[in-house]
N, C-alpha and C positions, 0 to 999 in steps of 0.2 A: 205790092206784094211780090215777093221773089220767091223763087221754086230752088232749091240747091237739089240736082236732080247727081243719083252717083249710079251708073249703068256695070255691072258685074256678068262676067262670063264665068259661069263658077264649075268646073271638072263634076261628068259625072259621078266619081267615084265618091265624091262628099255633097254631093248636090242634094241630097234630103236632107242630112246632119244640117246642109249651111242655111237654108229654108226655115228649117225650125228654130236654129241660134238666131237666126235673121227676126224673127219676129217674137218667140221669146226674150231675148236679152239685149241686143246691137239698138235695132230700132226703138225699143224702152230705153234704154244707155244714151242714146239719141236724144230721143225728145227731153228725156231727164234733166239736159241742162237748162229746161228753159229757152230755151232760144228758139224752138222752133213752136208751130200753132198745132202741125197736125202734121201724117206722113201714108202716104201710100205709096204699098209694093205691087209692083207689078211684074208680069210676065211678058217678055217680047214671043212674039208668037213668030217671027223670023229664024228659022235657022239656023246656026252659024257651020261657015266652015269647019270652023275647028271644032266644031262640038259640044259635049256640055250642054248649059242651058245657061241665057241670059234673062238677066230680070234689070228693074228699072226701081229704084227706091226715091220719091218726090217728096221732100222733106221744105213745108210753107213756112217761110220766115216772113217778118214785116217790112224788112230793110234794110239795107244794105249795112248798115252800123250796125246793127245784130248779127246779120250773117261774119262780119270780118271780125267782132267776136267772139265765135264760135271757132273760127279759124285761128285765131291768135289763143282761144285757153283751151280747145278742148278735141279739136280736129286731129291733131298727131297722135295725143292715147286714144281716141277713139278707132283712127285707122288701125293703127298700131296693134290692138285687139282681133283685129280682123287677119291680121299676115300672121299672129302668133297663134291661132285658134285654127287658120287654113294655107300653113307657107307655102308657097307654089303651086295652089291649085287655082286660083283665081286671074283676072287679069282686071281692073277696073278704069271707069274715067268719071271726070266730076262734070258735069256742066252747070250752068248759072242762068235760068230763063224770067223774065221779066213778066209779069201778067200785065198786059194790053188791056181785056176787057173780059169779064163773064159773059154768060148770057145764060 
């Protein structure tokens, strides 16, 4: 199991709007394709310099050939939604975490 984890510092000034588009439409638009099992958003409870509020969105795929398919058909309109809905207010990073082990 892999986690595609996408960490967003979103301006306060649309930080509610993007919270509710976040969970109303992006992360359904998300899971939509299929490709992923399940997704949790989270809130970093850290600070930031700059401001804003950061959140943490943990989207579980099964594999690595699912994830770089979701990368090759569906990744660039789906960000792409995101910069057209909020240009310049965000700043994001993607990481890619491997599950080791539950418990």
């Amino acid at each position: 199991m892999i986690i595609y984890n996408v960490t967003t510092n979103i301006e306060a000034s649309v930080h509610e709007k993007w919270v509710l588009w976040m969970k109303e439409t992006h992360i359904p638009d998300v899971l939509g394709t299929g490709k992923f099992t399940n997704a949790k958003m989270c809130k970093v409870l850290v600070e930031e310099d700059m401001g804003g509020a950061t959140y943490s969105v943990q989207y579980a795929v099964t594999d690595r050939n699912t994830l770089n398919a979701y990368y090759a058909e569906d990744a660039d309109r789906l960000q792409g939604e995101v910069t057209k809905h909020f240009p310049n207010k965000f700043v994001s990073f993607r990481t890619e975490l491997e599950i080791i082990s539950e418990q």
